[in-house]
VONU-656863 format. One line per field, with one value per residue: x, y, z of N, C-alpha, C in turn; residue in three letters; chain. Coordinates in steps of 0.1 Angstrom, whole numbers. Layout:
N
nx (X ...)
ny (Y ...)
nz (Z ...)
cax (X ...)
cay (Y ...)
caz (Z ...)
cx (X ...)
cy (Y ...)
cz (Z ...)
res (ALA ...)
chain (A ...)
This chain:
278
nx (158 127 109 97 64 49 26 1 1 -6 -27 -57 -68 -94 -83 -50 -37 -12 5 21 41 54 67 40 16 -5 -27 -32 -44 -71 -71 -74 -99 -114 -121 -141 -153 -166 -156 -127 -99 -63 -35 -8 17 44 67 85 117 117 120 128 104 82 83 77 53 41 41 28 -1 -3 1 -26 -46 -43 -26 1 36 66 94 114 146 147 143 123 93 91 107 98 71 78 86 71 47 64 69 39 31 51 36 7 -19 -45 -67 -67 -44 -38 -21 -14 -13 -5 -25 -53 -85 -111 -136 -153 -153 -164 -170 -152 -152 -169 -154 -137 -113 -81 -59 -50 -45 -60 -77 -90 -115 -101 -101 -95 -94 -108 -126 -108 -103 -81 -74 -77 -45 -28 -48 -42 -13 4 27 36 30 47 73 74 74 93 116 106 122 146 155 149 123 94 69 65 65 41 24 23 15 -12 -25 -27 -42 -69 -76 -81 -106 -122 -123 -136 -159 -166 -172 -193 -214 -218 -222 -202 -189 -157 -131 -105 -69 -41 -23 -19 -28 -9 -14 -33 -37 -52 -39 -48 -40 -27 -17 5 24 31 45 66 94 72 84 112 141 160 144 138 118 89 75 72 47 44 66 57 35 45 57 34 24 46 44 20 1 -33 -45 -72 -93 -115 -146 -161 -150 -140 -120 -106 -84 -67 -43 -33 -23 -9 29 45 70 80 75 91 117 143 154 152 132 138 163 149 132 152 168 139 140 166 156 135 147 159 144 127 111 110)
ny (-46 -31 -12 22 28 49 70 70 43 28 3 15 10 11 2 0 -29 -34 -62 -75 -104 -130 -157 -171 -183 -195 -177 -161 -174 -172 -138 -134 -147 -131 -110 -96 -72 -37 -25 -18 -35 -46 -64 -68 -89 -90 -105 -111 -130 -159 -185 -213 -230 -221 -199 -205 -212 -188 -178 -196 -192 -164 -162 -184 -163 -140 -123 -96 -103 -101 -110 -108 -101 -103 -73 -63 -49 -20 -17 -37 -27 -4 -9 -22 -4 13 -2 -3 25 28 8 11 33 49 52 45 33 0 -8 -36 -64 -100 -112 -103 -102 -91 -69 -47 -22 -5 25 40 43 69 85 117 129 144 143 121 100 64 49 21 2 -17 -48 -74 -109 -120 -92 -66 -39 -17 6 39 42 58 83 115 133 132 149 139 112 109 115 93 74 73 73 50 33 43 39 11 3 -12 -4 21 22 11 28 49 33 32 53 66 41 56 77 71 54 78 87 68 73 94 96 76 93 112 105 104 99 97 109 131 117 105 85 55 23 -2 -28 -29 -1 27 49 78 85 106 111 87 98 121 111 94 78 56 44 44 26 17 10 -23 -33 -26 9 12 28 49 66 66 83 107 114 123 140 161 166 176 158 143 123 102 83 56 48 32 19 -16 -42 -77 -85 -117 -125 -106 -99 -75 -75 -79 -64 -79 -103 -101 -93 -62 -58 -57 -36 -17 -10 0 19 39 47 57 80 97 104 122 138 151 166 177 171 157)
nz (-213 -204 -230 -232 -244 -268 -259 -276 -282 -261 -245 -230 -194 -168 -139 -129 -115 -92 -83 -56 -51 -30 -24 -12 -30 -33 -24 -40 -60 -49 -47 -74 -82 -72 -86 -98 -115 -127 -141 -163 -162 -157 -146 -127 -120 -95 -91 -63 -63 -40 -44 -72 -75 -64 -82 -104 -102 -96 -121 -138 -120 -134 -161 -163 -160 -176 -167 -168 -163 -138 -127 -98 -80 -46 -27 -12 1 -10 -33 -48 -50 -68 -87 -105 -106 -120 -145 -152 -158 -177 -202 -200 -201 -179 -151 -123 -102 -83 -58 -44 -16 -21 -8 -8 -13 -34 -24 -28 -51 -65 -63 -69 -94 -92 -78 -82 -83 -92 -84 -58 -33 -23 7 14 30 47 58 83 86 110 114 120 114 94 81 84 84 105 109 114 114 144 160 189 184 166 178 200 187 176 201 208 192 193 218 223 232 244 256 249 227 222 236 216 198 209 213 185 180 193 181 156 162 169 144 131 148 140 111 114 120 104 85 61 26 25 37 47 57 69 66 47 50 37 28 3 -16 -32 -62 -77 -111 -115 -91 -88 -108 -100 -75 -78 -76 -53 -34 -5 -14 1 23 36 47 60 76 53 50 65 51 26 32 41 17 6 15 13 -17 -14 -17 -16 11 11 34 22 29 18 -4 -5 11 19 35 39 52 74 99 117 119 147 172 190 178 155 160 167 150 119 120 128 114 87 102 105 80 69 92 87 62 71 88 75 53 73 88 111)
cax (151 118 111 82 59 43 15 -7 2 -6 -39 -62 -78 -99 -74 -40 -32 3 -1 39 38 64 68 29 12 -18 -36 -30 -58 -82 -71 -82 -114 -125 -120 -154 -152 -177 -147 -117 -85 -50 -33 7 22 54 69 100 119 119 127 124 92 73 87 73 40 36 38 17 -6 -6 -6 -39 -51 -40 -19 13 47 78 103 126 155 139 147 114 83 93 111 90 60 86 89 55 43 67 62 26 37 56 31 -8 -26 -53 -72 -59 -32 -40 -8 -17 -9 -15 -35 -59 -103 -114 -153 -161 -143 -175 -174 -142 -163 -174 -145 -131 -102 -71 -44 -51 -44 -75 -73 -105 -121 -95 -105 -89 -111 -115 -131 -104 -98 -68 -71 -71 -33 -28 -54 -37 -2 6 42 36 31 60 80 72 75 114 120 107 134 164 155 141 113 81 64 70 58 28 18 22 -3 -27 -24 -34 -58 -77 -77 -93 -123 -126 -124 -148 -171 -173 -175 -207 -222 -217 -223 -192 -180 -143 -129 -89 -64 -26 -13 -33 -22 3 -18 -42 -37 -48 -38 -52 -29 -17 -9 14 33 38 49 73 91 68 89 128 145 167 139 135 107 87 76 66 33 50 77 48 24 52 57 22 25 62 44 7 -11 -42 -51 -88 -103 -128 -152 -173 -138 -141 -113 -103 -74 -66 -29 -33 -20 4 39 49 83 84 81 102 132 141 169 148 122 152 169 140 132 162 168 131 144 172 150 122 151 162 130 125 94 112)
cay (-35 -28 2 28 30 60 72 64 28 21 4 16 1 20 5 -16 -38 -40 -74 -82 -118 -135 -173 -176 -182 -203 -170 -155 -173 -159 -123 -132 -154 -116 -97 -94 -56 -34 -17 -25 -35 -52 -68 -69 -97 -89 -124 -112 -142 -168 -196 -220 -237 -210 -183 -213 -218 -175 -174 -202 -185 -152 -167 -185 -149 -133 -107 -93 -113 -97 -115 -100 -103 -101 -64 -59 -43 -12 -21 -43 -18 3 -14 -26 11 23 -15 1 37 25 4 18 45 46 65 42 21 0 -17 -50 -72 -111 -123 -94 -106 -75 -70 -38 -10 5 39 44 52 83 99 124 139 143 138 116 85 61 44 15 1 -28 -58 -87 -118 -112 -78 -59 -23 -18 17 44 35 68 91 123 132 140 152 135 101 106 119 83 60 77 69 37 29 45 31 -4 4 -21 3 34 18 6 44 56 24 34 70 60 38 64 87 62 55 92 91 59 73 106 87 66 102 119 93 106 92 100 119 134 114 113 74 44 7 -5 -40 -22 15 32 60 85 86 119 108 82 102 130 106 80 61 62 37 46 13 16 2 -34 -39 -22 17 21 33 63 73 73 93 119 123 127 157 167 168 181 146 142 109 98 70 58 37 23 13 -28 -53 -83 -90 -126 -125 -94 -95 -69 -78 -74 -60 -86 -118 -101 -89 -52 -52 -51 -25 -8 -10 5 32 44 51 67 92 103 112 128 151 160 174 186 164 152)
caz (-206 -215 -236 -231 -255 -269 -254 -286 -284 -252 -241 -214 -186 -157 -132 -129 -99 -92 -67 -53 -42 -24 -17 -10 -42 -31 -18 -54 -67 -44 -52 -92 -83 -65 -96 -106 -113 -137 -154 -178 -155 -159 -132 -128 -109 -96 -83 -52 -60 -32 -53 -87 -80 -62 -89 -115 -95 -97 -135 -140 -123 -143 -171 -164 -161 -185 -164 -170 -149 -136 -115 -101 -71 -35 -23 -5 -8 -17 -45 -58 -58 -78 -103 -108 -110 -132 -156 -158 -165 -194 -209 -201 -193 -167 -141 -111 -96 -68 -53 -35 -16 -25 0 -6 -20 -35 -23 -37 -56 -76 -60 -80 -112 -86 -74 -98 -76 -101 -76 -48 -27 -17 17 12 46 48 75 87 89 128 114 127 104 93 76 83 91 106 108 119 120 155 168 196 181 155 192 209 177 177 209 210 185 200 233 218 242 233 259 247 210 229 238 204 188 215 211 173 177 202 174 144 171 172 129 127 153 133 100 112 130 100 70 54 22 17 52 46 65 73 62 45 52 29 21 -6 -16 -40 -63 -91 -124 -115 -81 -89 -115 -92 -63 -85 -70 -42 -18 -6 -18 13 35 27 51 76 81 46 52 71 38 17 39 42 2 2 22 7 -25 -18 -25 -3 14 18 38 17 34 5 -9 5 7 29 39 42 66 76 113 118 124 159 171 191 168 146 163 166 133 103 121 134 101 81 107 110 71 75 104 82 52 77 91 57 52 88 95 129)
cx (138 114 97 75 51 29 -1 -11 -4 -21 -41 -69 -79 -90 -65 -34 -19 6 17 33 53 65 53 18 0 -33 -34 -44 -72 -81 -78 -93 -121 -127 -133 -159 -162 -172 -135 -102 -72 -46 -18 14 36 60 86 107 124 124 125 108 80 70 75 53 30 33 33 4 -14 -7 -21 -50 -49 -34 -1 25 56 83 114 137 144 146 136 102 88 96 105 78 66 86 77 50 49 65 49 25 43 49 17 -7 -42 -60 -67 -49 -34 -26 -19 -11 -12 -26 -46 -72 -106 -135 -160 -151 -153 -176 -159 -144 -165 -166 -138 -121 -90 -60 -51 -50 -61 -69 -86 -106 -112 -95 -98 -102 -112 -118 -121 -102 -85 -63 -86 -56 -27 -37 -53 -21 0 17 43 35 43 74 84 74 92 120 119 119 148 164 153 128 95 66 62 62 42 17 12 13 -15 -31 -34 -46 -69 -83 -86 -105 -128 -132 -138 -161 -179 -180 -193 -217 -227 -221 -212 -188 -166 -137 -108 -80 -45 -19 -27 -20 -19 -3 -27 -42 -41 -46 -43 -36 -23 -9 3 27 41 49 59 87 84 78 103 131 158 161 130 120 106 84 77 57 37 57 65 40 36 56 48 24 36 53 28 -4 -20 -45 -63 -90 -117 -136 -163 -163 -136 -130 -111 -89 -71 -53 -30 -30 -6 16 44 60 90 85 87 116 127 147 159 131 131 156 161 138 140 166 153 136 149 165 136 132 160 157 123 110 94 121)
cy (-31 -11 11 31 43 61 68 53 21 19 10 12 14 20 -11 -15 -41 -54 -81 -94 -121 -144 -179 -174 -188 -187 -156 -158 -172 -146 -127 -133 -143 -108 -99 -75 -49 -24 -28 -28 -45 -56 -71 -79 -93 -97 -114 -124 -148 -185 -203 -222 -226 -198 -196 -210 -199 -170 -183 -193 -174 -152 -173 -176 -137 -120 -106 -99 -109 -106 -110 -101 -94 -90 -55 -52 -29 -10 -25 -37 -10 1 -21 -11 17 13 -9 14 36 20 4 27 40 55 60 31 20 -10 -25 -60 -88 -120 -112 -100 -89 -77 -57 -25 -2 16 44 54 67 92 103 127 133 137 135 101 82 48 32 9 -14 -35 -72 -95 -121 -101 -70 -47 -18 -1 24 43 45 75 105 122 139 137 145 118 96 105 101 73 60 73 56 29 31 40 13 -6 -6 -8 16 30 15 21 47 50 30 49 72 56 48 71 83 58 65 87 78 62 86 101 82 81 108 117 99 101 88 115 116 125 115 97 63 30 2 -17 -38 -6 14 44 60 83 96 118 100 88 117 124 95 88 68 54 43 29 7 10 -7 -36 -31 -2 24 34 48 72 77 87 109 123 123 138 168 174 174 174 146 128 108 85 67 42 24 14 -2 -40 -64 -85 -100 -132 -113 -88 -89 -71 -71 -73 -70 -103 -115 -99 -74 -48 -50 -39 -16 -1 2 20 41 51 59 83 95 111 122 141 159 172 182 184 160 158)
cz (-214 -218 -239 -242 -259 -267 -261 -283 -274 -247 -231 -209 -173 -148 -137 -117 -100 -78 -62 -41 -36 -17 -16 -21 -43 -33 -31 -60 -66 -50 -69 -92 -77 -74 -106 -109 -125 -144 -159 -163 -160 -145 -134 -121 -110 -84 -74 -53 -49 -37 -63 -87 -76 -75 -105 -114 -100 -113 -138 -138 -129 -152 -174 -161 -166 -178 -165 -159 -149 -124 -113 -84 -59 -29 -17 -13 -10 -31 -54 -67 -66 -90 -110 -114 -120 -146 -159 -168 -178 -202 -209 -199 -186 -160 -131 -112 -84 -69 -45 -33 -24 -22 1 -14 -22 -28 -27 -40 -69 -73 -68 -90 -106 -82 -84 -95 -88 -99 -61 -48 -19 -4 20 28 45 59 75 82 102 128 116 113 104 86 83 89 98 102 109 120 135 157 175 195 173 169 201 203 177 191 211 201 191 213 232 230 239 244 255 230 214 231 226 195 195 212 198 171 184 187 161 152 169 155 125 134 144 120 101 116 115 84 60 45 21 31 50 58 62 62 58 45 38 16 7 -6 -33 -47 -75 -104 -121 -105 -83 -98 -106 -82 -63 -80 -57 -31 -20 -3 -9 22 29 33 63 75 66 40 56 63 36 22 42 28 -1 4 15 -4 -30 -26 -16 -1 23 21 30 21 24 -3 6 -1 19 24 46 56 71 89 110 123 135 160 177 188 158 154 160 152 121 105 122 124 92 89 105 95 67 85 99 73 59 83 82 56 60 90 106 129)
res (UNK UNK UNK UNK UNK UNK UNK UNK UNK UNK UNK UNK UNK UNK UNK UNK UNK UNK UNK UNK UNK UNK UNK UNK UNK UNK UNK UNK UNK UNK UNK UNK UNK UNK UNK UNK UNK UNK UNK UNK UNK UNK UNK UNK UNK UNK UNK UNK UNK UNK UNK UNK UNK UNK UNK UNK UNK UNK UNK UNK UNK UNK UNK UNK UNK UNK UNK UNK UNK UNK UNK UNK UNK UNK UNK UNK UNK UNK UNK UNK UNK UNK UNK UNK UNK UNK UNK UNK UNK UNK UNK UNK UNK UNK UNK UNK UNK UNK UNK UNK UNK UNK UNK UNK UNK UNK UNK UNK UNK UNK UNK UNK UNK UNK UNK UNK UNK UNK UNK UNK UNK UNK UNK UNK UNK UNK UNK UNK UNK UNK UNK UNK UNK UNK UNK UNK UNK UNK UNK UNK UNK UNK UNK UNK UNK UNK UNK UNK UNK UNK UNK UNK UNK UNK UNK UNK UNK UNK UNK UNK UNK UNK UNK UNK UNK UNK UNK UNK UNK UNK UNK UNK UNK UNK UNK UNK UNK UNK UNK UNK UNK UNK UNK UNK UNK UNK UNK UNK UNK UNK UNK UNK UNK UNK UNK UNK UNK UNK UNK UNK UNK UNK UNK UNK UNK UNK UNK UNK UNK UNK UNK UNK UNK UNK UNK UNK UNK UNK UNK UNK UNK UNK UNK UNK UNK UNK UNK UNK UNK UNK UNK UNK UNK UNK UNK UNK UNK UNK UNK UNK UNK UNK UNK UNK UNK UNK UNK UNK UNK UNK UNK UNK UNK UNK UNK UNK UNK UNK UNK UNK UNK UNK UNK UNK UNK UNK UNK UNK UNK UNK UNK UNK UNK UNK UNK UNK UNK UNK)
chain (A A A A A A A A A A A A A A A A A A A A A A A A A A A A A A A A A A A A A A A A A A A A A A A A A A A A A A A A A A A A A A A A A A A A A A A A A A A A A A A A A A A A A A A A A A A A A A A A A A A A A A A A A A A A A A A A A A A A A A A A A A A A A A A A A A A A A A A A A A A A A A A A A A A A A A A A A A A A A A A A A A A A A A A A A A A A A A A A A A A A A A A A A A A A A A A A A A A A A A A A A A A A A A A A A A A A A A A A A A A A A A A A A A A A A A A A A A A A A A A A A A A A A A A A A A A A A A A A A A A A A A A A A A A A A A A A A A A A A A)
């Protein structure tokens, strides 16, 4: 078990990348060949194991990059960012932590150096490669979208889920049209896409563990964006903040099946009427 070190001891870097891979390790060595950055960073690989040669193939890698390598039993993304975040927590300090995915090219993260905020989540302009925008992942909490995403589950309704994306997306046209009207850098929102986030130092220590390790997959974006709020973290869209996203099509309800959205939701809904968010 590793053992935290005192605060003295521990180098710093501007930011550390917690990047959880799993089985697809080719689109790794893109994410490093992007890291051309104009501060100090660290990078965390935290290999999901999928199996011997892949788990071989992921520490190779990291090694030829000098970044830190955890492997560790496949128990999803939540988990995994868990333990990446707190592996950093124990052994740097920092100003940020971006979680990422693997198939993520960074293309610009210099306005970093500019934002000061103490406690906050950063939401960067994240795009497919068919352009499509992937954050703000939520713009707005609305009752009425939380109202329709709940039903579409207890009913297994793909209509009823269909409402509630459109509903959504209406609402980020409104935020991208204000955004361009407005030249806005950094505009408050509700939820940031899962594939690249990132947070201030203060933020992550307030908000640890950020994922519940009960939902292996699916409907993270939503936990988190509600212990933002629980805990009085703020989440900015920040448009100048630029990444691609190499896989980045959102998994549908219906090429997955309903069980492991189902599954995930459904330990979401309990902790939301805990808290009396639904």
């Amino acid at each position: 078990m590793a053992v935290e070190k005192n605060i003295e001891e521990k180098p710093f870097f501007f930011i550390v990348f917690v990047v959880l891979v799993y089985r697809n390790t080719d689109v790794l060595k893109g994410f490093f060949e992007s890291l051309f950055l104009p501060f100090s960073y660290k990078v965390i690989i935290v290999n999901n194991i999928y199996d011997v040669a892949s788990e071989r193939d992921c520490r190779l890698i990291a090694e030829e990059n000098n970044a830190d390598f955890l492997s560790i039993p496949n128990k999803g993304y939540g988990a995994g960012n868990n333990v990446g975040c707190q592996y950093a927590m124990d052994h740097y300090q920092y100003r940020f932590i971006a979680l990422s995915n693997s198939d993520i090219i960074i293309q610009d993260l210099s306005i970093l150096s500019k934002l000061n905020l103490q406690k906050a989540v950063f939401a960067p302009d994240t795009r497919m490669e068919n352009g499509h925008r992937q954050n703000p992942h939520i713009p707005i909490r609305l009752s009425l979208y939380m109202k329709l995403l709940d039903l579409s589950y207890h009913y297994k309704s793909e209509l009823l889920m269909t409402i509630a994306f459109a509903l959504n997306r209406f609402f980020r046209e409104l935020l991208f049209a204000w955004t361009k009207l407005t030249g806005k850098t950094m505009i408050k929102v509700f939820s940031a896409h899962g594939s690249f986030i990132v947070f201030s130092s203060q933020a992550v220590r307030e908000l640890m563990p950020l994922f519940n390790e009960e939902m292996f997959l699916y409907n993270e974006e939503l936990y988190l964006a509600h212990r933002c709020k629980q805990e009085e973290v703020p989440v900015y869209y920040v448009p100048e903040l630029r990444v691609k996203h190499l896989e980045g099509a959102s998994s549908t309800v219906a090429s997955n099946g309903w069980k492991n959205h189902e599954d995930s939701y459904r330990v979401l809904a309990d902790w939301l009427k805990e808290y009396h968010f639904l």
